[in-house]
C-alpha positions as CSV (number, residue, x, y, z in Angstrom):
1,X,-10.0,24.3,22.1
2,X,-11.4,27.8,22.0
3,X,-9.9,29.3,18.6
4,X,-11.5,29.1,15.1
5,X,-9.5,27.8,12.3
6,X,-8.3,31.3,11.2
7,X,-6.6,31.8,15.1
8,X,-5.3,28.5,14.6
9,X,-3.2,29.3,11.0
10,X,-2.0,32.6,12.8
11,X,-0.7,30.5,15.9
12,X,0.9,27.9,14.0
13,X,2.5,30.8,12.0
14,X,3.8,32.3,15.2
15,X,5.2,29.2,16.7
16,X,7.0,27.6,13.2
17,X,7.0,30.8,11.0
18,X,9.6,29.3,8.6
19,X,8.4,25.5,9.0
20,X,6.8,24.1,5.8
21,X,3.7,23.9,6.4
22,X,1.8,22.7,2.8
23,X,3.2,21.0,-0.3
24,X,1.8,20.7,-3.7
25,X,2.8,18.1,-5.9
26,X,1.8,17.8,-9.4
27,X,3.5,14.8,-10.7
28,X,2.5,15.0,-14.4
29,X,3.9,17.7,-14.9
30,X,6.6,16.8,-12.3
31,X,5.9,20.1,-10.6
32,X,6.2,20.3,-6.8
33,X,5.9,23.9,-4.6
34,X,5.6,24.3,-0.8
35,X,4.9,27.0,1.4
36,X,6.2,27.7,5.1
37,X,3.6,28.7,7.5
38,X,4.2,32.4,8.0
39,X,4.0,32.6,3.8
40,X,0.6,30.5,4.6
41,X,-0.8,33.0,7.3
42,X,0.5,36.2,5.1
43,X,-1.5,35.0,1.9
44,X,-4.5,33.9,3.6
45,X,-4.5,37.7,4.8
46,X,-3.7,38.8,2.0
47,X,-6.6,37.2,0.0
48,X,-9.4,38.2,3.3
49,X,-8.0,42.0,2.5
50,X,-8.5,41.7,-1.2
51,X,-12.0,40.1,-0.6
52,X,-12.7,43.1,2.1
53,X,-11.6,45.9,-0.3
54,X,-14.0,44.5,-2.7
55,X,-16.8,44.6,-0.2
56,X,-17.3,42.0,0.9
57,X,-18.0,41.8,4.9
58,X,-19.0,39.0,7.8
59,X,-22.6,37.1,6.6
60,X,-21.4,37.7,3.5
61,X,-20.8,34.4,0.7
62,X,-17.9,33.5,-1.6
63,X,-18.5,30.7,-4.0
64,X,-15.0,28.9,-3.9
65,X,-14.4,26.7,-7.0
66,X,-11.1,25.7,-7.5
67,X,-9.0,22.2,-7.9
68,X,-7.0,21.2,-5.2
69,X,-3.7,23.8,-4.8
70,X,-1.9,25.7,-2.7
71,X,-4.6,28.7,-3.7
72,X,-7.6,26.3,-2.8
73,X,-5.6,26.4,0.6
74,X,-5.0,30.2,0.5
75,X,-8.6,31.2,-0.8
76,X,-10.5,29.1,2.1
77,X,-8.7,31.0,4.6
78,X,-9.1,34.3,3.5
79,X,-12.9,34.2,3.0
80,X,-13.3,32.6,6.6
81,X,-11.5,35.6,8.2
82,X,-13.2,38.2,6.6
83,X,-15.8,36.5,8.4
84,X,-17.9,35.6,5.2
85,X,-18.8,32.3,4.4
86,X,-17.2,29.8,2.0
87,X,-18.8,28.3,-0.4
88,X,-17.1,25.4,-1.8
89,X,-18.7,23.7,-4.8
90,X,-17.9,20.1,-6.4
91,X,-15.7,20.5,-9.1
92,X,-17.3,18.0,-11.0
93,X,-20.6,20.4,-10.9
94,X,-21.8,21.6,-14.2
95,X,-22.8,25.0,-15.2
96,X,-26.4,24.4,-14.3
97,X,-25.2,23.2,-10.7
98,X,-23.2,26.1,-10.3
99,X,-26.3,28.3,-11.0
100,X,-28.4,26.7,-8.8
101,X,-25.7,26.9,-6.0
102,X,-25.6,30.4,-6.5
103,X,-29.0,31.2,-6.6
104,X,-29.6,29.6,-3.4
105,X,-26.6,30.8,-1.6
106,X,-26.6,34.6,-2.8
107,X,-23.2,35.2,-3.4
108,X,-21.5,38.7,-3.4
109,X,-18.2,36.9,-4.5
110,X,-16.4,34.1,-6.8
111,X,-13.1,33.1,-6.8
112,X,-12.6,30.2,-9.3
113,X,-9.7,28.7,-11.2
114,X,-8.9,28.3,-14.8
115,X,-10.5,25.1,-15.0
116,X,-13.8,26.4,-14.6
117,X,-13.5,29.1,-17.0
118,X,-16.2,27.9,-19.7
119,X,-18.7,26.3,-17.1
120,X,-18.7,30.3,-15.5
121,X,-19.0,32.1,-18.9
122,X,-21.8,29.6,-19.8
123,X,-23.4,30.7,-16.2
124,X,-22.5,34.2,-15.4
125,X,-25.9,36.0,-16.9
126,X,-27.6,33.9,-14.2
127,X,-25.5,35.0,-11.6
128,X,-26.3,38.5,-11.1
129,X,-25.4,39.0,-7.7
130,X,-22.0,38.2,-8.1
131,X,-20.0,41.4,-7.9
132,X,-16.9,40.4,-8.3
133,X,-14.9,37.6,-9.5
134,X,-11.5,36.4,-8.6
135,X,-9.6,34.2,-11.3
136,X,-7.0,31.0,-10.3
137,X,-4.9,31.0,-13.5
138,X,-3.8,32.3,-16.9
139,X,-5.4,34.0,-19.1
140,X,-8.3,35.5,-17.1
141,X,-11.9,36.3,-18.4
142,X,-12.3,40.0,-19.4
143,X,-14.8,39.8,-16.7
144,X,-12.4,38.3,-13.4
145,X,-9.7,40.0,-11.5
146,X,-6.3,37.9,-11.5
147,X,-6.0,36.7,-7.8
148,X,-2.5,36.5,-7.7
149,X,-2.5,40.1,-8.8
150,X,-5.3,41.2,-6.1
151,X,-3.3,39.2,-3.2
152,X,0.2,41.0,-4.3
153,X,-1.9,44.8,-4.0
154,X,-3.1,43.4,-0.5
155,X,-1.8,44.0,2.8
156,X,-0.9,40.7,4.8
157,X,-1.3,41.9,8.1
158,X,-4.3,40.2,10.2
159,X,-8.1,41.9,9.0
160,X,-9.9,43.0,12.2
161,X,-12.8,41.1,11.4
162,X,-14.1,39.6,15.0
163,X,-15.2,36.2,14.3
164,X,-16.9,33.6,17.4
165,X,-17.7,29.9,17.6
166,X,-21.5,30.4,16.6
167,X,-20.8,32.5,13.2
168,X,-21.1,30.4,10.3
169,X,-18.5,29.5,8.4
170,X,-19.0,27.5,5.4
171,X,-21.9,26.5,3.1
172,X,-21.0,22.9,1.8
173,X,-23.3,21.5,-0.5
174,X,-24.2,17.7,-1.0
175,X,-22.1,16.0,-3.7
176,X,-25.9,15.8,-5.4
177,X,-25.6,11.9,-6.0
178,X,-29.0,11.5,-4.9
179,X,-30.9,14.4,-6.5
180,X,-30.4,18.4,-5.7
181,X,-27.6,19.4,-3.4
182,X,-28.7,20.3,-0.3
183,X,-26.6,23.1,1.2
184,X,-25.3,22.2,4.9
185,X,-24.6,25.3,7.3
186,X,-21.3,24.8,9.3
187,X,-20.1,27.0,12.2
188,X,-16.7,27.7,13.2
189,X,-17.4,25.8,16.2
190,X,-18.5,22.8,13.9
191,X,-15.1,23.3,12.3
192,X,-13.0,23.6,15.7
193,X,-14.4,20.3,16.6
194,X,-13.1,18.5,13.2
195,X,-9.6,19.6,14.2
196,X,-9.7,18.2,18.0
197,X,-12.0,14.5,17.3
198,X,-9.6,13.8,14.2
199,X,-6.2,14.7,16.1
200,X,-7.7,12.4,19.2
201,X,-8.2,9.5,16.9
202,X,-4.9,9.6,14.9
203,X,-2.8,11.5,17.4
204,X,-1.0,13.7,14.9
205,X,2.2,15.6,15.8
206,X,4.1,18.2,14.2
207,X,6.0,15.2,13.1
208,X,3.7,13.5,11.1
209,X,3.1,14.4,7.2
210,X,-0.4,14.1,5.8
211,X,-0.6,12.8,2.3
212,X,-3.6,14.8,1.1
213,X,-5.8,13.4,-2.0
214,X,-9.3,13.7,-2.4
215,X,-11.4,16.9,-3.4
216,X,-10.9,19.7,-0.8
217,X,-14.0,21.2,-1.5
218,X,-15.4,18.2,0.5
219,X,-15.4,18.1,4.4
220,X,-13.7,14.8,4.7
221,X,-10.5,15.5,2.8
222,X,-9.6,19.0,4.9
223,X,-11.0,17.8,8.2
224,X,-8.7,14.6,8.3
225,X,-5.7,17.2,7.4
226,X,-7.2,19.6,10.2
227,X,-6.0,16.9,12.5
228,X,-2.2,17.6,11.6
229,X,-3.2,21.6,11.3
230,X,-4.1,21.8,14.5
231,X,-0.6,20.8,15.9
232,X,1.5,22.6,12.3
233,X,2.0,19.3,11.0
234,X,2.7,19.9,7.5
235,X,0.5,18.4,5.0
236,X,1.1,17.7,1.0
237,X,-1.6,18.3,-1.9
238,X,-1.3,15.5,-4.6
239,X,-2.8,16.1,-7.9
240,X,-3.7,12.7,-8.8
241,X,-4.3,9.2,-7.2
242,X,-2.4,6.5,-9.1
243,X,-0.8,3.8,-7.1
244,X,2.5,5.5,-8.6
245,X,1.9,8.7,-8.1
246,X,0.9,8.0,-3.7
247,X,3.9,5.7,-4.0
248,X,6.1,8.5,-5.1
249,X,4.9,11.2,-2.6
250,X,4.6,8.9,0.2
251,X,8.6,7.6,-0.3
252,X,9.7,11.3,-1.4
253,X,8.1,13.3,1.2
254,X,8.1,10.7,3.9
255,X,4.4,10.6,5.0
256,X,3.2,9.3,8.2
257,X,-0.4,9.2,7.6
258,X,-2.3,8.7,4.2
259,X,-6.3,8.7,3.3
260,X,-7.4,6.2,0.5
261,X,-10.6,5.8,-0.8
262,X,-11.3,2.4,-1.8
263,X,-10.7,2.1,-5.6
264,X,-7.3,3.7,-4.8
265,X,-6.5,1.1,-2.0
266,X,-7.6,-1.4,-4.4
267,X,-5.5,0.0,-7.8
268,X,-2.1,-0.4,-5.3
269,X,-2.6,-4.1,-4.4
270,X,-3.8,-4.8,-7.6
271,X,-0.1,-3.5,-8.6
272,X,0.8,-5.1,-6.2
273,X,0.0,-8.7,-6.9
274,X,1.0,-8.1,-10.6
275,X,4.5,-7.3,-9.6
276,X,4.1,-4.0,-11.5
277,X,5.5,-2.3,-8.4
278,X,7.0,-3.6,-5.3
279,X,6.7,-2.1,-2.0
280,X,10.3,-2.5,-1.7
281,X,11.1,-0.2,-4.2
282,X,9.8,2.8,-2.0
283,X,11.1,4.4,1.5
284,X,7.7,3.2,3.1
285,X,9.1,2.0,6.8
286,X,7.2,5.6,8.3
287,X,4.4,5.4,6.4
288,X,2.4,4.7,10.1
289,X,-2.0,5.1,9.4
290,X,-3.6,4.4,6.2
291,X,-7.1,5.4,6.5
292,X,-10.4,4.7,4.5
293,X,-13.7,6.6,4.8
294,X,-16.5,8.1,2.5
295,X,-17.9,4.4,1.6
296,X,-18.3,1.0,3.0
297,X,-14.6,-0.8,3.4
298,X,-14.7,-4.1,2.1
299,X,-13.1,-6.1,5.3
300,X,-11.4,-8.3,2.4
301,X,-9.4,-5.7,1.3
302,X,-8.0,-4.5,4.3
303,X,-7.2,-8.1,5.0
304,X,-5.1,-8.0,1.7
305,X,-3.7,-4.4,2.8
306,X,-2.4,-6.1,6.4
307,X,-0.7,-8.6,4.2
308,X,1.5,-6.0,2.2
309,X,2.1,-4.1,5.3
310,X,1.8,-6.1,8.7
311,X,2.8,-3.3,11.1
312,X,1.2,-0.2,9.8
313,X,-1.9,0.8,11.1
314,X,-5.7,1.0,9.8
315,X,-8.6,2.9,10.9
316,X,-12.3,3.1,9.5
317,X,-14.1,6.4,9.7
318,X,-17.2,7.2,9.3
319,X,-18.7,11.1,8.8
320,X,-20.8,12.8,6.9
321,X,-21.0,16.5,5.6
322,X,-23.9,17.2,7.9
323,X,-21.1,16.4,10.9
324,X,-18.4,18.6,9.2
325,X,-17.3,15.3,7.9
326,X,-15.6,12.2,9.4
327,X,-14.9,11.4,13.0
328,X,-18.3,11.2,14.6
329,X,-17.8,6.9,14.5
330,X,-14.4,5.5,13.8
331,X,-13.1,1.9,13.9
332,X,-9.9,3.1,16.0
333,X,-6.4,1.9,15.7
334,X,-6.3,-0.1,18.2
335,X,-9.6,-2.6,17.3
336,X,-8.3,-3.6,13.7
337,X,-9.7,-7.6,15.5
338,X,-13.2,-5.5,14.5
339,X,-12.6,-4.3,11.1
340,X,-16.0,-4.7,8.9
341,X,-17.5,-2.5,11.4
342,X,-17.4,1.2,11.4
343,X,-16.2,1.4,14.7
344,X,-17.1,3.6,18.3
345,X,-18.4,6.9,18.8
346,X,-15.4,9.2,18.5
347,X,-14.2,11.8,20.7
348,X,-16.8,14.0,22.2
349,X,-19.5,12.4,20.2
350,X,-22.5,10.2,21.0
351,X,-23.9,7.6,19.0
352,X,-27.4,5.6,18.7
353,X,-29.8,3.4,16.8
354,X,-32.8,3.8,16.4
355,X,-36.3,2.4,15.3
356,X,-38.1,5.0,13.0
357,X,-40.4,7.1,16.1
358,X,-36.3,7.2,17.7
359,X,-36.4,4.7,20.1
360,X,-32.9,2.3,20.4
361,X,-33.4,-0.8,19.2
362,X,-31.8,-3.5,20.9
363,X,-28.4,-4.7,20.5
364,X,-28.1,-6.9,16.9
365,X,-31.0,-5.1,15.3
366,X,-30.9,-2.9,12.4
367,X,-31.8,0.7,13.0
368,X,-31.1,4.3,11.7
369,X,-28.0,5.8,13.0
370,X,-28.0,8.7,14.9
371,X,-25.0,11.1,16.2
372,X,-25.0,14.1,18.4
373,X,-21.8,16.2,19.0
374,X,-20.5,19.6,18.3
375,X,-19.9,18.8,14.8
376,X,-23.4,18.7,13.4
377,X,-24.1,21.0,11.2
378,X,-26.5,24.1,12.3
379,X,-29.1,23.6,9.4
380,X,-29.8,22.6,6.4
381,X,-30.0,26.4,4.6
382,X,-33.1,27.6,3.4
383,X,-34.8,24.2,4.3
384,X,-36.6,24.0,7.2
385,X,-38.6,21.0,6.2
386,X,-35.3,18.9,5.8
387,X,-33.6,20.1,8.7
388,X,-36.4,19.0,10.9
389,X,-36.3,15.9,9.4
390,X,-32.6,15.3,10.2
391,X,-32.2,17.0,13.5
392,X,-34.2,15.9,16.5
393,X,-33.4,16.9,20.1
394,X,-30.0,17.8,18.9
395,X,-29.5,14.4,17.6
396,X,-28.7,14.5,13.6
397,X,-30.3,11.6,11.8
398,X,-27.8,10.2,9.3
399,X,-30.4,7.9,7.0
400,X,-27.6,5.1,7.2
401,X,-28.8,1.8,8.6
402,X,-26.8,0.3,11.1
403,X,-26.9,-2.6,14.1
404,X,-24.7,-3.2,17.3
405,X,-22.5,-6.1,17.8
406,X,-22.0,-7.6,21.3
407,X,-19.4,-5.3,22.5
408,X,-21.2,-2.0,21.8
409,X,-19.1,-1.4,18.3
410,X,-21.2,-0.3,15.4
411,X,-21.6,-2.1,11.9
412,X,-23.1,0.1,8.8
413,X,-25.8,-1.7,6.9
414,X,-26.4,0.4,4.1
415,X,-28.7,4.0,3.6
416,X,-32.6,3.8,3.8
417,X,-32.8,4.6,0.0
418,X,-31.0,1.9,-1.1
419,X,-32.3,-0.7,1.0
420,X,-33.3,-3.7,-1.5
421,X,-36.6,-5.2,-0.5
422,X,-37.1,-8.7,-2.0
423,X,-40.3,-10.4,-1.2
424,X,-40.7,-8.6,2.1
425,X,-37.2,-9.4,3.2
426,X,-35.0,-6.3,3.5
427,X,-31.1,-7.0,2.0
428,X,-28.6,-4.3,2.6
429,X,-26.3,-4.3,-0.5
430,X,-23.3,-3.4,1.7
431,X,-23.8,-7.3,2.8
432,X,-23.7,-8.5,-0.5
433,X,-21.0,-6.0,-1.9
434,X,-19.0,-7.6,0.9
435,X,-19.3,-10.9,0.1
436,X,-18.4,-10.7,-3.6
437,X,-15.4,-8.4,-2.7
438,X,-13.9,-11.7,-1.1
439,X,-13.5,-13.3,-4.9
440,X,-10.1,-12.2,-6.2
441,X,-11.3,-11.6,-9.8
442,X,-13.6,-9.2,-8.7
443,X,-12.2,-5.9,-8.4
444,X,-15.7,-3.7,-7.5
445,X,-19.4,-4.2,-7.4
446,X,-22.5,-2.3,-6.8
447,X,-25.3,-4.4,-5.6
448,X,-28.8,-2.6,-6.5
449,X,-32.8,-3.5,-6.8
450,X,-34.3,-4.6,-9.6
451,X,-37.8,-4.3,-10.3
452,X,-39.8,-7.9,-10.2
453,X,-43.7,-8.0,-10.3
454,X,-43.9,-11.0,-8.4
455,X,-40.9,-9.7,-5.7
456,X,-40.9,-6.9,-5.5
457,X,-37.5,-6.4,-6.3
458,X,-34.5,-8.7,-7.0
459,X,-31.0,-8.4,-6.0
460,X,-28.8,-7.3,-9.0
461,X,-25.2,-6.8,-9.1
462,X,-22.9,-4.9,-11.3
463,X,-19.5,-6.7,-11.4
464,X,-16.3,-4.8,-12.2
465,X,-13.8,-7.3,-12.8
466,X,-10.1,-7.4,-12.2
467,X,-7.7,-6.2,-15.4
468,X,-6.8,-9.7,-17.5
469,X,-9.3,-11.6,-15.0
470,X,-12.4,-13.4,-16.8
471,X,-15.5,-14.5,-15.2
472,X,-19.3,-15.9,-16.2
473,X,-22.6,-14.7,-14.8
474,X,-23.3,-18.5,-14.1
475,X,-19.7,-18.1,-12.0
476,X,-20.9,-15.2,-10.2
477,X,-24.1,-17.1,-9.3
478,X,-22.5,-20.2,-8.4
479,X,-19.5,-18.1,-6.4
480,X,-23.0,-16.7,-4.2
481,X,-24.5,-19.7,-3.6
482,X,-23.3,-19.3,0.0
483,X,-25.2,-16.5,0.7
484,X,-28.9,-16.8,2.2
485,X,-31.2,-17.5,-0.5
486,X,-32.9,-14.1,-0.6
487,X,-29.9,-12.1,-1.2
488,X,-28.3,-14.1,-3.9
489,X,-28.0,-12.1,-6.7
490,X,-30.9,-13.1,-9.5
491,X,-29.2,-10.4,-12.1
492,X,-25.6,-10.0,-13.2
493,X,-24.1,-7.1,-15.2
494,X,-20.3,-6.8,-15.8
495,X,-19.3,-3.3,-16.4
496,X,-17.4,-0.2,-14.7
497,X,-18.8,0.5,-11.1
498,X,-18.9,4.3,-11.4
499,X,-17.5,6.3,-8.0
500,X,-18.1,9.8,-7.4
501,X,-15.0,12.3,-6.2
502,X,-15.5,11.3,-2.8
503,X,-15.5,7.3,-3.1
504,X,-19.0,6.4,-3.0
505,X,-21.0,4.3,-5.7
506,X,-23.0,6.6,-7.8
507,X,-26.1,4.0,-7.3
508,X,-28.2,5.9,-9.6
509,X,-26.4,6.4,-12.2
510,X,-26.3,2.5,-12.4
511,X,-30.6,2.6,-12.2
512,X,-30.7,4.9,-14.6
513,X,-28.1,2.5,-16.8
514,X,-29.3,-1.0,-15.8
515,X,-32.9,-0.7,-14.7
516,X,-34.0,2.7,-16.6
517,X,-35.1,4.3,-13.9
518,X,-34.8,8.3,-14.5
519,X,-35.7,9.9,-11.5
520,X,-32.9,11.0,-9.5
521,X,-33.2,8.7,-6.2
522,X,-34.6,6.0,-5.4
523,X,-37.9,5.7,-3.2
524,X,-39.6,3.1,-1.1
């Protein structure tokens, strides 16, 4: 593949001008909008004109905060072919966040929706650099441009920007569950490679439909989606993740292919069983790949998932922003006989364990996982300290533990930080998260350290249970009494296990609630 992203937009907009290419659905407000490719390619030149005109030019940076849209779509594109770099930030960041973002990115440009109004008023003073701001919305600050009003004065032929492989493209910082966010430098190269590993492990057509979820502003939403993009399959934006509202859009827009985190997986058989809704109710028979990445997959729910839907397929996947998100290891479709482990190095990647001076380990050991492939990120910006910490002779050092099976496929332990260590023993929560997932009154669970002065630490758990479902901590206990001694659980708390955007357990936010521990990660 030797286009960027941007050449790939103008090419599908050549070959299916009038084909839909995105769909927005907004089902509480029963809204629903789509756009055709050519009206995609058009605005997305449109906005890089508006964003040139303004001054902004290639190296340049464009904070990008916005909830999912069409205009997320449309803004992304137009700041990567004016051959600036995005910027997208969490939505969930707050003011201060923003700030900091800014300060370390240097922005010459914002464009933000009306979501975000009060969080940027609250921020702006601190954000001197920014020159101009671009407004999402109604209603726009006296301070902000309307967008819709700066794309309609724009001309939507193609800038002239020249853009290669090795220019950056986007700045994506960490989600910041573990402390600051780091920001991750990603080339359009890194970005080209997204499109071609996820396409060669779901083998997307022009067919297919791609029910789109999670936070764009993260790598792993777009970059599954930049499997169908590559070939101008048409993908649909859904504003919100009940089991209804996935239901709906899956039945109503016929999607092929759909990506679940895990609570969402879990809220639709929990429906499920309740005989709330029935599968049967929905158009469902071409609903082919259901997907589930950003965490660790409890294999008992996928079991429950098969038993709902017998012939559709599953695959794990595993990514991280640092490899411009998921694909570098994925289950595959074809080895659902492995599922628990997180799979095979995908295409055009390489994979290893290793010890912590980088030697392999031997087969059935636990190691740190390490990946190398032209998705890893170019740097960790402005942190030289941390990039040389996470790339090593163009391998990138993930800091999730991991082990080999028999048969070469690889099973995710848990990350360094939150490695329990009970009187000299090591227990990866993932393990016991597993095992507690297989109770059908328990719907999640976080399985942290607690401190003990004679231990160490002690396994705790934090038990969400089941809607209507009642259990006892000496249930919980007993229910673990099949695990090894050493990783039962000696602490039990039942309460909401807290998730961030992106699917994963917010493990210090549960320190911070349990255990009192203030600091913003854990170390050992």
């Amino acid at each position: 593949m030797d286009i960027h992203i941007g050449e790939m937009l103008a090419r599908n907009a050549r070959l299916y001008p009038t084909d839909c290419a995105l769909i927005e659905r907004i089902p509480e407000e029963k809204k629903r909008r789509e756009i055709t490719w050519q009206q995609f390619d058009e605005a997305a030149n449109r906005c890089a004109h508006a964003l040139i005109k303004r001054g902004i030019k290639k190296g340049d940076k464009v904070i990008h905060l916005m909830m999912n849209s069409l205009e997320w779509m449309i803004a992304y594109f137009g700041i990567v072919r004016t051959g600036a770099w995005a910027v997208p930030l969490n939505f969930r960041f707050t003011s201060e966040d923003i700030q900091y973002c800014a300060e370390v990115a240097e922005p010459k440009a914002m464009i933000f929706s009306e979501e975000f109004t009060e969080r940027i008023d609250a921020g702006k003073n601190a954000m001197p650099g920014i020159g101009h701001y671009l407004f999402a919305g109604k209603n726009a600050p006296s301070y902000a441009e309307p967008l819709e009003k700066a794309l309609a004065s724009s001309p939507a032929k193609p800038p002239a920007t020249e853009i290669t492989f090795d220019d950056p493209c986007g700045l994506y910082f960490t989600s910041g569950t573990t402390g600051r966010p780091k920001p991750i430098l990603l080339t359009h190269k890194n970005m080209a490679c997204a499109c071609v590993t996820e396409n060669m492990a779901h083998q997307q057509t022009r067919k297919d439909n791609f029910i789109l979820i999670p936070p764009l502003y993260h790598t792993g939403a777009k970059m599954h989606w930049f499997g169908s993009f590559i070939v101008g399959g048409r993908g649909v934006i859904l504003k919100g993740a009940t089991p209804e509202y996935v239901l709906d859009a899956v039945s109503e827009e016929q999607g092929t292919i759909v990506f679940l985190l895990v609570p969402w997986a879990q809220d639709i058989l929990l429906k499920f069983d309740s005989g709330e809704l029935k599968p049967t109710d929905y158009r469902l028979s071409q609903w082919r790949l259901m997907h589930i990445g950003a965490q660790p997959v409890p294999p008992s729910l996928i079991k429950h998932w098969k038993e709902y839907f017998p012939t559709m397929a599953y695959d794990t996947n595993y990514g991280l922003s640092e490899s411009t998100g998921p694909g570098c290891v994925h289950l595959g479709m074809e080895n659902e006989h492995k599922i628990g482990a997180i799979g095979l190095p995908g295409f055009n990647w390489e994979s290893r364990i290793v010890d912590p001076e980088g030697k392999p380990v031997p087969s059935g050991e636990v190691g740190e996982l390490a990946v190398r492939g032209d998705g890893v990120m170019r740097e960790y910006y402005k942190n030289p300290e941390a990039t040389a910490a996470a790339l090593r002779d163009g391998w990138l050092y993930t800091g999730d533990m991991a082990r080999l099976d028999e048969d070469g496929f690889i099973f995710l332990v848990d990350r360094k930080k939150d490695v329990i260590i009970c009187g000299g023993e090591n227990v990866f929560p993932v393990e016991v998260e597993d095992f507690l997932h297989t109770n059908t009154k328990i719907k999640d669970v976080a399985a942290i350290g607690y401190p003990d002065d004679r231990l160490g630490e002690i396994v705790t758990v934090v038990v969400e249970l089941v809607p209507g479902q009642a259990m006892s901590e000496e249930e919980v206990l007993a229910f673990c009494e099949a695990l090894p001694k050493y990783k039962r659980p000696r602490k039990i708390f039942f309460g909401e296990v807290p998730r961030n955007p992106t699917g994963k357990i917010e493990k210090p936010k549960l320190r911070k609630k349990y255990i009192g521990i203030e600091e913003a990660f854990k170390t050992k």
